[in-house]
C-alpha positions as CSV (number, residue, x, y, z in Angstrom):
1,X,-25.4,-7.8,0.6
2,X,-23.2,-7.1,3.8
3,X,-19.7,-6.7,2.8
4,X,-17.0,-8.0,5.1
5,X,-13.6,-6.6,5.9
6,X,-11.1,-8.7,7.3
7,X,-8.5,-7.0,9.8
8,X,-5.0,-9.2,9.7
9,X,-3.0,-8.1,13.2
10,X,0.6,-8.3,12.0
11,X,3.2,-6.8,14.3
12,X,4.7,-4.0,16.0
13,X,3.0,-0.6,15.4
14,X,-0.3,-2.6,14.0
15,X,-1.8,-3.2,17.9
16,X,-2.2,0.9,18.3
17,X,-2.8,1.4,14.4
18,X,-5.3,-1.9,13.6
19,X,-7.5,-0.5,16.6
20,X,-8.1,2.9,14.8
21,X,-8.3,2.0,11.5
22,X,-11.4,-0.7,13.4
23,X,-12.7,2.2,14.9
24,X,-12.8,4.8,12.1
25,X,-14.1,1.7,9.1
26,X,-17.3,1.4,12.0
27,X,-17.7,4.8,12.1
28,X,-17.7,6.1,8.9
29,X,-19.2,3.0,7.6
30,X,-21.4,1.4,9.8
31,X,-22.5,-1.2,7.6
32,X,-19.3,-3.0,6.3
33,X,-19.3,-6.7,8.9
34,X,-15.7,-6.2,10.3
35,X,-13.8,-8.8,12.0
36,X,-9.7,-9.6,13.1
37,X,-7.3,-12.6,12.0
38,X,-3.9,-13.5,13.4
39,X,-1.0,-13.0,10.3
40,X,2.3,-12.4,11.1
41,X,5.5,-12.9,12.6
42,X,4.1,-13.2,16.1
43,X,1.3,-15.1,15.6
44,X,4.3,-17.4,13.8
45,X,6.2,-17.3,17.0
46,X,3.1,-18.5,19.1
47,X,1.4,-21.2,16.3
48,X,4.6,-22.2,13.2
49,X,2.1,-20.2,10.6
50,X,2.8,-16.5,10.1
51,X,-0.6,-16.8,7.6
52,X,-3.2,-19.7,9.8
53,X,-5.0,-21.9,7.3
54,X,-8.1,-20.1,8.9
55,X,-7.0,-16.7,8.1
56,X,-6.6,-17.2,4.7
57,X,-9.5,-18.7,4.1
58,X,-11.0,-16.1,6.2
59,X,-9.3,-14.1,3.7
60,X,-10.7,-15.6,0.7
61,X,-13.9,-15.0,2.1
62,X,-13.4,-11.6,2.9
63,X,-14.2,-8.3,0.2
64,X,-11.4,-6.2,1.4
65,X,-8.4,-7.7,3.6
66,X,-6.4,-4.4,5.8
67,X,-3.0,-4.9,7.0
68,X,-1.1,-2.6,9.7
69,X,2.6,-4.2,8.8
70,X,4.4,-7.1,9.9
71,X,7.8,-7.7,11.1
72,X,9.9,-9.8,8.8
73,X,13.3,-11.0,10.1
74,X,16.3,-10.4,8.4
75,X,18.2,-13.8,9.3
76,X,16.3,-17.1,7.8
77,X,14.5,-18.6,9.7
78,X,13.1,-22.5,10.0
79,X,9.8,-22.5,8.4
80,X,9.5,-19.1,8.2
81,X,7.7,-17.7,4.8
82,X,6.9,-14.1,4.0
83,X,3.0,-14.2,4.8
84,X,2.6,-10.8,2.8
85,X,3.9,-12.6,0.2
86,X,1.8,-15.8,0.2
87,X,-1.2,-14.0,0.7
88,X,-0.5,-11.8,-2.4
89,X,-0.2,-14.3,-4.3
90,X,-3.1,-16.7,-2.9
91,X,-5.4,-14.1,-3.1
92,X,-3.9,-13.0,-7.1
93,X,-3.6,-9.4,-5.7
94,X,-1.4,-8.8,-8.9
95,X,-1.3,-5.2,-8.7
96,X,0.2,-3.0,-6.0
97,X,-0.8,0.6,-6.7
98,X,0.9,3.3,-4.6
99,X,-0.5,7.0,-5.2
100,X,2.0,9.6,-4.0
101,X,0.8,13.1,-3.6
102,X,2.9,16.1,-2.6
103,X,1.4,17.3,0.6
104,X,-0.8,20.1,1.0
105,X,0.4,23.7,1.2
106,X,0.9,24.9,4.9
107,X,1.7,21.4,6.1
108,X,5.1,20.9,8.2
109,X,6.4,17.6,6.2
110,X,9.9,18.4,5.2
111,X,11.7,17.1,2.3
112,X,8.3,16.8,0.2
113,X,8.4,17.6,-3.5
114,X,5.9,20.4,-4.6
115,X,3.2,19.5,-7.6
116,X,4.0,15.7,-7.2
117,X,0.5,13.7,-8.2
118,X,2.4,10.3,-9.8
119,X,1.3,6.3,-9.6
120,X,3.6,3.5,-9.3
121,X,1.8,0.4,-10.9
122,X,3.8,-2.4,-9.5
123,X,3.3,-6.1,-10.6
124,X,3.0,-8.2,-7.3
125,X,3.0,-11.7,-7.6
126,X,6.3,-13.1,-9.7
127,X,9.7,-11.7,-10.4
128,X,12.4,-12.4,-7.9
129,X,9.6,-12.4,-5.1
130,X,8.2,-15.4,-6.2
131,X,10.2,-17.3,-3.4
132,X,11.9,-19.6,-6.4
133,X,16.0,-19.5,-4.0
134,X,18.2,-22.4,-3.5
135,X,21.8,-22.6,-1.5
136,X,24.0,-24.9,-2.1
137,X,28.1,-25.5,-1.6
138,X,30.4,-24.9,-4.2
139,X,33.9,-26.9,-4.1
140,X,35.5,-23.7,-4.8
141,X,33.2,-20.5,-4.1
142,X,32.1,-22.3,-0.5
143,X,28.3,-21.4,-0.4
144,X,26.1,-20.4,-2.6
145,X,22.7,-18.8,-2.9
146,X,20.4,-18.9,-6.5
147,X,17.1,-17.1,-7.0
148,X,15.1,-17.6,-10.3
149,X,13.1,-14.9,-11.3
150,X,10.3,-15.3,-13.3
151,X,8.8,-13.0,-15.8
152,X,5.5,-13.8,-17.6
153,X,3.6,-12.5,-20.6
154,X,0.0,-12.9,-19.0
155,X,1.2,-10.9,-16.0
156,X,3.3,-8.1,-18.1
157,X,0.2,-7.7,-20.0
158,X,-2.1,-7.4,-17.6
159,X,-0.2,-5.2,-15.1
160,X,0.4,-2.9,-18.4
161,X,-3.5,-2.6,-18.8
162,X,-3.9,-1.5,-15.1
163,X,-1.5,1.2,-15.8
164,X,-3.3,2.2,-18.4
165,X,-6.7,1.9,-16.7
166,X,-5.0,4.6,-14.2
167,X,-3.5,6.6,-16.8
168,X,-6.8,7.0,-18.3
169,X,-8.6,8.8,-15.3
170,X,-5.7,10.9,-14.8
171,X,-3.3,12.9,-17.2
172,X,-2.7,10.0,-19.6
173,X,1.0,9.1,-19.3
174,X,2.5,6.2,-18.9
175,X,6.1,5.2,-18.2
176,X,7.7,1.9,-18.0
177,X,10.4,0.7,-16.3
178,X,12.3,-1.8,-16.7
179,X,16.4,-3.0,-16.9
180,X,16.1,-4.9,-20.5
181,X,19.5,-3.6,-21.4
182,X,20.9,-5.9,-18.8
183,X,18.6,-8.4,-17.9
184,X,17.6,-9.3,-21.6
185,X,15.3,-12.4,-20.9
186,X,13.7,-11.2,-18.4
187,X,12.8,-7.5,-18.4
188,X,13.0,-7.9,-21.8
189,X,10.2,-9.7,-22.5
190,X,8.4,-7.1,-19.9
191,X,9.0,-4.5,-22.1
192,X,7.9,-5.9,-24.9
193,X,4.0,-6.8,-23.3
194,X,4.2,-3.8,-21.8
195,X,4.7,-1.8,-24.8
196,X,2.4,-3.7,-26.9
197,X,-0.3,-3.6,-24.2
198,X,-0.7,0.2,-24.1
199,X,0.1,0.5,-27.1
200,X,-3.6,-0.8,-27.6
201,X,-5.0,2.3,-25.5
202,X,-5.2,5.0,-27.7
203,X,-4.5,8.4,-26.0
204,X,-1.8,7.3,-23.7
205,X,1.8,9.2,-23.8
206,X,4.1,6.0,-23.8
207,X,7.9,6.2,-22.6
208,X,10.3,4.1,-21.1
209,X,13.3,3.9,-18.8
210,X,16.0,2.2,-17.4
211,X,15.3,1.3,-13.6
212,X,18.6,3.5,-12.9
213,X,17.7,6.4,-14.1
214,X,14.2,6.7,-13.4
215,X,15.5,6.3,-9.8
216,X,17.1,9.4,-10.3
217,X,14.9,10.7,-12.2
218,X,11.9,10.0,-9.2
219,X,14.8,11.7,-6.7
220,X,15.7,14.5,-8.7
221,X,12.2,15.8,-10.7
222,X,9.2,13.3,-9.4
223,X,6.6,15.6,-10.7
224,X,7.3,15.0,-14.1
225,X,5.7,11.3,-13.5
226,X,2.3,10.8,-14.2
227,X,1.8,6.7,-13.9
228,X,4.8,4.2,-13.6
229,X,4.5,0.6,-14.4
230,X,6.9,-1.9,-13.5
231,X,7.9,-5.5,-11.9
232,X,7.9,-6.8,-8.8
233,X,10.9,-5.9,-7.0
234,X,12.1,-2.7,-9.1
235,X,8.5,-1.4,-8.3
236,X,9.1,-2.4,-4.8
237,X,11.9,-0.1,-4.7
238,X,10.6,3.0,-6.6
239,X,7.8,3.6,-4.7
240,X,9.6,4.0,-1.7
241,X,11.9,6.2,-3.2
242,X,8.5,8.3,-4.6
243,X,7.0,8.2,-1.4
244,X,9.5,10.6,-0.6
245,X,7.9,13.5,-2.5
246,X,4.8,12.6,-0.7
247,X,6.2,13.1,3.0
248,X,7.9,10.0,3.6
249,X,6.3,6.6,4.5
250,X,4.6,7.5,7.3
251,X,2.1,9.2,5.1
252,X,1.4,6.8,1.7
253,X,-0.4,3.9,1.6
254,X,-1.2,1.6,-1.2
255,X,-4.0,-0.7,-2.3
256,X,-3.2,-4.8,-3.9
257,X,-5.6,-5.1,-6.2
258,X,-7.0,-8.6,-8.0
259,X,-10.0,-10.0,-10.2
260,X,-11.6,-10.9,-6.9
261,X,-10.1,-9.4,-4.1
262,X,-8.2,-6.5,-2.3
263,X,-5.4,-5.5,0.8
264,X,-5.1,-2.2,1.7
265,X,-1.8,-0.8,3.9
266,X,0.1,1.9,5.1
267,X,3.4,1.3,3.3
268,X,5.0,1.5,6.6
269,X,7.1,-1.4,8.6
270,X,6.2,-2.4,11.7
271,X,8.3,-0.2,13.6
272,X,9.3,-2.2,16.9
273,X,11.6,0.7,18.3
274,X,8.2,2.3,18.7
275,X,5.5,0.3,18.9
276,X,3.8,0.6,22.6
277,X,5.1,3.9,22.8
278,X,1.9,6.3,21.5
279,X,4.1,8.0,19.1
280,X,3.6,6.1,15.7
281,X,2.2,8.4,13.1
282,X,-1.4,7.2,12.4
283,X,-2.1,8.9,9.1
284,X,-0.7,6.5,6.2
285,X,-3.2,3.7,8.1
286,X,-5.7,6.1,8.1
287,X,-5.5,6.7,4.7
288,X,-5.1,3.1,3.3
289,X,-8.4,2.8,5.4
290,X,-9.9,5.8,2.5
291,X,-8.8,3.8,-0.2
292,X,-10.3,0.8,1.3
293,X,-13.8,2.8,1.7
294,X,-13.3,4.1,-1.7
295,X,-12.5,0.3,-3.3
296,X,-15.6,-0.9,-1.5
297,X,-18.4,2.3,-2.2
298,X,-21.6,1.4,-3.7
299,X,-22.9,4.6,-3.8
300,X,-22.5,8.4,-3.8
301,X,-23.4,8.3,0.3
302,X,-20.7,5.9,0.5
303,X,-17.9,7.7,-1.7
304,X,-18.5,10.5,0.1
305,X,-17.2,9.1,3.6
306,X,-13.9,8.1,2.0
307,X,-13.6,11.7,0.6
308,X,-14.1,13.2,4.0
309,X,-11.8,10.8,5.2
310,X,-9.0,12.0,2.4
311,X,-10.0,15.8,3.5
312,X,-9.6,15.3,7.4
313,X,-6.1,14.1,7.1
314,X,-4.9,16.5,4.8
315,X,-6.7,19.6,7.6
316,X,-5.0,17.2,10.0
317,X,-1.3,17.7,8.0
318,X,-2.1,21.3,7.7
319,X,-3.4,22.5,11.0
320,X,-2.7,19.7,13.4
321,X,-2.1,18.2,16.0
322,X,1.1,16.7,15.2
323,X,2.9,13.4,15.9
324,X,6.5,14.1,16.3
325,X,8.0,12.9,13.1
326,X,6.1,16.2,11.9
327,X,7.5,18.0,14.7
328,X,4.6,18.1,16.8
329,X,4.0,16.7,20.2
330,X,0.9,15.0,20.1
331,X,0.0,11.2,20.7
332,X,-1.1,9.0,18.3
333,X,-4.6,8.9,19.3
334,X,-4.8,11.9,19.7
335,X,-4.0,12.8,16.3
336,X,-6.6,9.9,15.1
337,X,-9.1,11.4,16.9
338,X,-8.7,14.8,15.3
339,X,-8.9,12.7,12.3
340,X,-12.4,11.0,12.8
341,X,-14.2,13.9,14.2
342,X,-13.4,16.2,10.8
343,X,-13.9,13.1,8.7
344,X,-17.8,13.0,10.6
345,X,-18.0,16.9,10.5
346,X,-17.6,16.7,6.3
347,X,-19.9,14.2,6.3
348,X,-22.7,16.0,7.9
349,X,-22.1,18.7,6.4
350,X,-22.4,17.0,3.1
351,X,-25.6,15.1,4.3
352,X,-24.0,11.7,4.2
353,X,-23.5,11.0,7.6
354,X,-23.1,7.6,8.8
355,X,-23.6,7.1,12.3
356,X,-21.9,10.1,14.2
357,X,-22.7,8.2,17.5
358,X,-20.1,5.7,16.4
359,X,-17.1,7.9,17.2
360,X,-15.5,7.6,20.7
361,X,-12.2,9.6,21.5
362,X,-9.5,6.7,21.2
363,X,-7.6,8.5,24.5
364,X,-10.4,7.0,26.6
């Protein structure tokens, strides 16, 4: 059976990224059916819906979903809804999980830790992101602004047992995260069904910590993390703060994961200071498309393109070329090119090739 991929165009950066990611997904594998769907702030500004009825059930229809980024205003506005958001949680993508790797020796990214290879688990549909605010006016206080956040045991749990399904293929630690000497209710009773939870799967090294100080912690010594489980919006936080030790943002993706479905993304913004301006660092896209090809793979041929996708852009980081956040000069399709063509090279060489005629230098 065909599997589809649906391409959501969001904003900013995503018209030079979405056409690469398109053009290296048909490439390296030629038989996934790939089409586009409006989502986003502009499409908001040119129809009221930043997620069309059609795109989500496009969506819905869809095996893997693959968002650029969208631009998401900082001042209310009238009918505006995070579509992100809404399509997290109308596709249950529960879990967001966000590898961060220290990059590879010889490579130019700055300010990277060294032996890094940690997992933030992140649960992604409730917490204070569960769009549950009020305002109001207060006799005395003038306005006032309420958000409810909502913490349940079915989704502690079963966030808990994808940490430990991680843990598992990996080093077998697991650390939890939470604020339950504060926020009692709450994080409290995410502690507890996360403890209990992997507790259950024998084998796993279980600790905790205060949100605070596994910020600092992640700052300070990330490579003493193995995997990281935690809510909504702490989780949001920390694995922006880990991406650090992995380069920075324009070099981690991450993957939402659900029962049925999946979106894979660089972790990213839009950047509109530089969108149109060939300078945006392709790689973190690049590499959400790997995890998409990896999410997707039937079969050892079809593993083995997203491995030779994770190997080009690692050579890429290594040996060039360079966009100029990694001190280089280069465009972005230029680097995108370089990309593809060692991504094709790995898989003849390991007699997996898709079709090599596929690849056409993005400068042209």
């Amino acid at each position: 059976m065909t599997q589809r991929v649906l391409l959501l165009e969001g904003d900013g950066v995503s018209a030079e990224l979405l056409p690469i990611v398109e053009r290296t997904l048909r490439a390296l594998a030629p038989q996934l059916d790939i089409e586009r769907a409006p989502f986003g702030l502009a499409e908001f500004e040119r129809s009221g819906s930043a997620l069309p009825p059609e795109t989500l059930e496009r969506a819905r229809a869809a095996d893997a979903c693959f968002l650029v980024a969208i631009t998401s205003p900082l001042a209310a506005r009238p009918g505006y809804t995070s579509p992100i958001v809404a399509l997290r949680r109308e596709l249950a993508l529960f879990a967001n999980v966000r590898p961060v790797v220290s990059a590879p020796a010889g490579s130019p990214v700055r300010g990277a830790g060294a032996g890094v290879d940690l997992v933030v688990v992140r649960e992604n549909t409730e917490c204070l992101y569960g769009g549950r605010e009020t305002r109001s006016d207060d006799p005395t206080l003038g306005r006032r602004a309420t958000s409810e956040r909502v913490i349940t045991e079915h989704a502690s749990r079963r966030i808990a047992r994808v940490a430990a399904e991680v843990a598992a293929t990996r080093r077998g630690r697991v650390c939890v995260v939470h604020k339950s000497n504060v926020l009692r209710a709450t994080c409290g009773l995410f502690r507890e069904c996360a403890l209990d939870e992997l507790a259950k799967h024998g084998g796993l090294v279980v600790e905790e910590r205060l949100v605070d100080n596994a910020a600092l912690e992640l700052a300070q010594h990330p490579e003493r993390f193995d995997v990281v489980v935690t809510t909504n919006l702490f989780g949001d936080i920390l694995s922006d703060l880990a991406a650090h030790a992995g380069g920075g943002l324009g070099l981690v993706a991450s993957s939402n994961i659900g029962e049925r479905h999946a979106l894979f993304e660089p972790v990213h913004g839009s950047a509109p200071d530089i969108a149109g301006r060939a300078v945006a660092n392709p790689l973190a896209s690049l590499r959400a498309a790997g995890f998409l090809l990896a999410h997707l793979a039937r079969d050892e041929g079809e593993r083995s393109a997203a491995r030779a996708l994770e190997h080009a852009i690692d050579d890429v980081l290594v040996s060039g070329p360079h966009t100029r956040d990694l001190g280089g000069s280069s465009a972005t399709h230029t680097v995108a090119d370089a990309v593809l063509s060692r991504s094709l090279e790995r898989a003849l060489r390991a007699g997996t090739s898709p079709h090599a005629g596929a690849f056409t230098s993005l400068s042209r």
